[in-house]
Structure formats: C-alpha cells, structure tokens
C-alpha positions as CSV (number, residue, x, y, z in Angstrom):
1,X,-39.1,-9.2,7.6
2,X,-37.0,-10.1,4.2
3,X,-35.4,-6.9,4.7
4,X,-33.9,-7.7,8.5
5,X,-32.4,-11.4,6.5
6,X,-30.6,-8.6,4.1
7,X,-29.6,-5.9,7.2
8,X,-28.3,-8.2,9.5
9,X,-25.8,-10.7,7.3
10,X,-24.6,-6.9,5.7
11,X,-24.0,-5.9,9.0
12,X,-21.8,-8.3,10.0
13,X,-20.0,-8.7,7.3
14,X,-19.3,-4.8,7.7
15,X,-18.1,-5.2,11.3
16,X,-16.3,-8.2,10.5
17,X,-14.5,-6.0,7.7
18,X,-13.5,-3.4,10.2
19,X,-12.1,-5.7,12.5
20,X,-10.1,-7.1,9.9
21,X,-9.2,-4.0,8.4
22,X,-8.4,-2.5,12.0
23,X,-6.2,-6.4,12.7
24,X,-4.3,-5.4,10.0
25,X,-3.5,-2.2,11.2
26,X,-2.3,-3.1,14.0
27,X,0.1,-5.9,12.6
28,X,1.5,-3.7,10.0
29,X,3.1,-1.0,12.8
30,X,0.8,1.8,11.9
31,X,0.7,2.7,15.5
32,X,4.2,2.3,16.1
33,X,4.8,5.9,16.7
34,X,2.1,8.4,17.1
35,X,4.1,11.1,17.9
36,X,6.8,11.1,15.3
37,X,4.2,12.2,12.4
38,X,3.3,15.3,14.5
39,X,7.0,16.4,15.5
40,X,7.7,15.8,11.2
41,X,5.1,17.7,10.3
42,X,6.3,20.5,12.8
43,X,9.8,20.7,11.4
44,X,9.2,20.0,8.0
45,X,8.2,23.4,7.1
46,X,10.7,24.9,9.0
47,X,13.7,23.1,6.7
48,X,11.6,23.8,3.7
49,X,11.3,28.0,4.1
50,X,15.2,27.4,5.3
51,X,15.9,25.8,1.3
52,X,13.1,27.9,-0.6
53,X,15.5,30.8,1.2
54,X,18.7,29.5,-0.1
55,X,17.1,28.9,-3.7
56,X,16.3,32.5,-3.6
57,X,19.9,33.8,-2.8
C-alpha cells in the first residue's frame, strides 16, 4: 500500500507538469501556424539545389 502513497502524488505531479508544459505552449504561439512549417520545409530544398547549382557554375 506504501507504494500507491508514492504512485499517486508522482502521478500527479507528472500530469500537472504536462499541463503546464502544454499551458505554456499554447501562450508562447507555438501553434500559431501549423501550416507554414510544412510549406517551408517544401520550398526550402527547392532554393537550396537552386544555390548548390549556382555554386557549381
């Protein structure tokens, strides 16, 4: 039974974390723009093979 008394407070204090952690998040804009990251990531390698080709000439 000692060992529920350890689980339980650990618990919490894990969820509690998450919440914060997630709070935070959410207050700092980090899902301001979902999309942008994915269209970057797209194009970003495009513009890079276009200067690696440039560097080359």
């Amino acid at each position: 039974m000692t060992v529920i008394g350890i689980l339980i407070p650990a618990a919490l204090f894990l969820g509690l974390l998450g919440l914060v952690a997630f709070l935070w998040s959410l207050k700092s804009d980090q899902y301001d723009d979902l999309e942008g990251a994915a269209w970057r990531a797209l194009f970003d390698d495009e513009e890079q093979d276009e200067e690696d080709e440039d560097a080359r000439s």
